[in-house]
N, C-alpha and C positions, 0 to 999 in steps of 0.2 A: 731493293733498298740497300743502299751500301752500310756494311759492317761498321762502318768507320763512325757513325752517330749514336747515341746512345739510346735505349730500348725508348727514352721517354720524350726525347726527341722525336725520332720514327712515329712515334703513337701521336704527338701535337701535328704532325705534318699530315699523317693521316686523316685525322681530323678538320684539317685549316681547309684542306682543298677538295674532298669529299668526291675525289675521280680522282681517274688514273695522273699519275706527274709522273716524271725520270728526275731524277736529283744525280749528277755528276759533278766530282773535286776538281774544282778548280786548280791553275799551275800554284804548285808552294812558293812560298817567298820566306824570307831570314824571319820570320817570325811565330810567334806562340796561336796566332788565328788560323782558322781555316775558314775558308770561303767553299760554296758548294751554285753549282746553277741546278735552278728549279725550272723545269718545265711541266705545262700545263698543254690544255688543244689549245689555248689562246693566246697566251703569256708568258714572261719568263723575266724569273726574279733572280737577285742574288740572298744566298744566306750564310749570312758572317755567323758562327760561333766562337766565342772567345772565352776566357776563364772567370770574367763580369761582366754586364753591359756596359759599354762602354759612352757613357755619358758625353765624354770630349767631343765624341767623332760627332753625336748627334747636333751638338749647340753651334758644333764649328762649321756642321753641313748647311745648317739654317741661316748662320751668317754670309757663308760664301756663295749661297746660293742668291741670299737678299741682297750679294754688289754682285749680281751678273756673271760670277763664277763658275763653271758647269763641272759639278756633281754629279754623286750617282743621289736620287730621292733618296730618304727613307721613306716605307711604304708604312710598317710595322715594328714593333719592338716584344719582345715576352722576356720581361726582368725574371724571375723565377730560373728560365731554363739558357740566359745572357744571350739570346736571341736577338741580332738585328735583319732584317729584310732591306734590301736596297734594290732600287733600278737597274735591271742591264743596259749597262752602256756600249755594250759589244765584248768582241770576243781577243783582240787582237790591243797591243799595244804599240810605243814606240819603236821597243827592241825588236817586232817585228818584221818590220820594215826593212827593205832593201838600203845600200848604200847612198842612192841620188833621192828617194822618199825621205829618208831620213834628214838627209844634212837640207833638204826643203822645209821641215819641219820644223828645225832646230829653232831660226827665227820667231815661230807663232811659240815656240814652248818659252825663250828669254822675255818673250812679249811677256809670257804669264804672269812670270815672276816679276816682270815689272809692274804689273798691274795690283799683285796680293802687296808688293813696300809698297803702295800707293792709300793703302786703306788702311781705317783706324782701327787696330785690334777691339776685338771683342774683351771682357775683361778676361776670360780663361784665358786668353795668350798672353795678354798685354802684363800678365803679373806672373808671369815664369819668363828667364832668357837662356841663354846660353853665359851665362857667368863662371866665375872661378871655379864655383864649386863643383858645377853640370860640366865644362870642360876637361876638368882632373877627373870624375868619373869615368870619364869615358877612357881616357888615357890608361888610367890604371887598369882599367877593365883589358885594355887589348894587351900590356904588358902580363898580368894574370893567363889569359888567353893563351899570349905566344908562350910559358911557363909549360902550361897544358900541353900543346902541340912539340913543343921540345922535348919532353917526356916520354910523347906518342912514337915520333921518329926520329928520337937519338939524335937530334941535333946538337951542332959543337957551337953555333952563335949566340955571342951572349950580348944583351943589351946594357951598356956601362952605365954608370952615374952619372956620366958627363950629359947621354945622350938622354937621358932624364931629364936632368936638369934642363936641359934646351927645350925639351919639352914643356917642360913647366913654366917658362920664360914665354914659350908661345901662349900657353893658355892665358898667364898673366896681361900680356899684350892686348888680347883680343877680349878680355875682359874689360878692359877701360875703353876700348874703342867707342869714340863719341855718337854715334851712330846706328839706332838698332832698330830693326822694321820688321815687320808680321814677315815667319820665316816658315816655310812648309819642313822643313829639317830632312827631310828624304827625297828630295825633287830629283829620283833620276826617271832611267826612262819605262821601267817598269811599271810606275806610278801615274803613268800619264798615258791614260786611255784615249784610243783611236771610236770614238761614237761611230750610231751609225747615220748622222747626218755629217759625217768626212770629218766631225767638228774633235776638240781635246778635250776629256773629263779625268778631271783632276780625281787621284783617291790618296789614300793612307794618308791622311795629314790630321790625325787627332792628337797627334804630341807635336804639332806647331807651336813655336814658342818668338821670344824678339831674340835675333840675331843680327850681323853686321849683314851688310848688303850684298856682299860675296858669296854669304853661306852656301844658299841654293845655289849659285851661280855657277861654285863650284862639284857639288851635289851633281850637275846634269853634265859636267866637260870634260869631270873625272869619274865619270861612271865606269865602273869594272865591268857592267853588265854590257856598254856596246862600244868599246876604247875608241877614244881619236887620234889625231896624229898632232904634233905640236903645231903643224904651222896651220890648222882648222883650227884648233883651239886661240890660237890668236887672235882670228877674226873674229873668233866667237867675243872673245874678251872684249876687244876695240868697239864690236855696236854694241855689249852690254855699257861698257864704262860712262859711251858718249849718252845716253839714256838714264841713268840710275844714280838715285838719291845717295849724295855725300861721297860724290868721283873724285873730289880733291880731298881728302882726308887720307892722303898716303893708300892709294889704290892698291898699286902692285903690290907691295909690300904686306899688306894687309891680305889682299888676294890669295897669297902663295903660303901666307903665316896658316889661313882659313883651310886651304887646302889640305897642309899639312895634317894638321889635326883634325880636319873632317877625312882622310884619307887612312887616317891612324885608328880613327876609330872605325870605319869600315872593314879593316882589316880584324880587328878584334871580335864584329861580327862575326865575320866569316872564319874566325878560327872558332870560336863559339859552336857554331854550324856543324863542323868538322867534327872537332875534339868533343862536346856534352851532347849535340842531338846525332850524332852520329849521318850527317848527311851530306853523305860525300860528294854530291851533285854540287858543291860552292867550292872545292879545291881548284878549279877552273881561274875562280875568279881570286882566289888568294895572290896568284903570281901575277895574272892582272892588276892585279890593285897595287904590288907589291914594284912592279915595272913602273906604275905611272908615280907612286910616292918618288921612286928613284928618279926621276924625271924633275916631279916638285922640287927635289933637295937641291938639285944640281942648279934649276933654272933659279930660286930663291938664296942660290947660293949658301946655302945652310951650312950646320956645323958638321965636320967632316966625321963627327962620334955618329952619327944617325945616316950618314951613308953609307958607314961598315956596316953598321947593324942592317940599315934594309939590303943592301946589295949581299952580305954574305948569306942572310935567311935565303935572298931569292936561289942565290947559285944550291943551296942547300937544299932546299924542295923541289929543283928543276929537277933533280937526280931522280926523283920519285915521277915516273911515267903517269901516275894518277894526279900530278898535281900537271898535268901539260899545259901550255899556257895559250888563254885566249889570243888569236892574234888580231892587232889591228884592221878594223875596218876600211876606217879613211887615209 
């Protein structure tokens, strides 16, 4: 029985399965859960511990499950000790994947996201968005972040008021967009389980909320965890555009506004990661992330205050051998 559960934990699981099981930690991911696989002689479950049961995930598994959308079950819940049990869906996700599996893939995953803005939110999502207030959250959050990590390794890059302010001008923007459809808000490739009927099970989406049509879009094209190269990501763009609800509503524009600030806040994760949980397995994807922002600025043509700021951070952490940077795949 691994150390990592707690004595009264161990003693419920003792008791649930009343024979020998193995329980092994599942890979970490940028969050406060742990997931563990249960094995039994016949079966094999997952089990989420979190710091509450987490209601979202269950209502939201039930809805996506009721349009066709493959989850993992819940099997079980123990409110007391914030227990959930879920389905093994397999072991292995997108980011696994070699080069030509992957970009074969990529279609059935923009499929998905077409599929989740096709559906009428449930009320849990349908009455939270990504609005002014959840936008600047997040923003402020990664500025605080980068504060922390400047502190950690002496860094001399500072982020102005100008480049703030453009900041805020993005969140504004994307705030009024006419436009907002059931959004998973974490859609990269981590999240998107390889079954083992070859099929995609969707996870982590219990803080899905309404966003513009891009969000995710951009979520899976700007993932740190498996880079693309610009001219894949165009294609990717082109069959999402020609598919998805409100294409003429200033697409590109809109697109690369999304990026920014879902790529802003990414970053703020992963310095979070770094600097408070001390886990230095996500400095990888810092310069990652930080590579493809600089990408965003340049293609969206942005304000030249926010491409000193991210290009002199990156040159700035490149010096640091632990921050090495992921290199492109495609």
């Amino acid at each position: 029985m691994t150390n990592i559960l707690s004595n009264e934990i161990s003693d419920y699981l003792d008791s649930l399965y009343h024979e020998k099981y193995k329980i092994l930690p599942l890979q970490e991911e940028a969050s406060t859960r742990k997931y563990f696989l249960i094995e039994t002689r016949d079966a094999k479950e997952v089990l989420c511990v979190d710091q509450k049961l987490n209601r979202d995930f269950i209502e939201i598994t039930k809805f996506l499950r009721a349009n066709q959308v493959r989850t993992p079950e819940v099997i079980r819940t123990n409110e007391e000790l914030n227990l959930t049990f879920i389905s093994w869906e397999g072991k292995n996700d997108l980011s696994n994947l070699s080069l030509d599996q992957y970009k074969k893939r990529l279609p059935e995953a923009l499929n998905l996201i077409l599929k989740l803005q096709t559906l009428e939110p449930p009320q849990i999502v349908a009455e939270r968005r990504f609005d002014l207030e959840k936008l600047m959250f997040e923003i402020n959050l990664t500025v605080e972040k980068f504060h922390a990590i400047k502190t950690i390794y002496g860094l001399e890059t500072e982020i102005t008021d100008e480049a703030k302010y453009f900041l805020e001008e993005t969140a504004g923007y994307l705030d009024k967009h006419p436009v907002n459809v059931f959004t998973h808000r974490d859609f990269h490739c981590r999240n998107i389980l390889l079954n083992e009927e070859n099929g995609l099970t969707l996870i982590d989406f219990q803080d899905a909320r309404m966003g513009i049509p891009q969000y995710d879009l951009v979520s899976l094209i700007y993932d740190a965890y498996y880079p693309l190269t610009k001219e894949y990501r165009s294609e990717l763009i082109d069959y999402f555009r020609k598919r998805t609800i409100g294409s003429d509503k200033k697409f590109r524009e809109s697109l690369y506004l999304q990026a920014l600030q879902r790529s802003f806040k990414a970053l703020g994760t992963y310095f979070r990661m770094v600097a408070d949980e001390k886990k230095m397995k996500f400095k990888p994807s810092v310069l990652s992330c930080l590579q493809q922002l600089e990408e965003i600025v340049q293609i969206g043509m942005f304000a030249d205050s926010i491409y000193v700021f991210i290009r002199s951070l990156r040159n700035e952490l490149a010096k640091h051998p632990e921050f090495r940077s992921i290199p492109n795949f495609l």
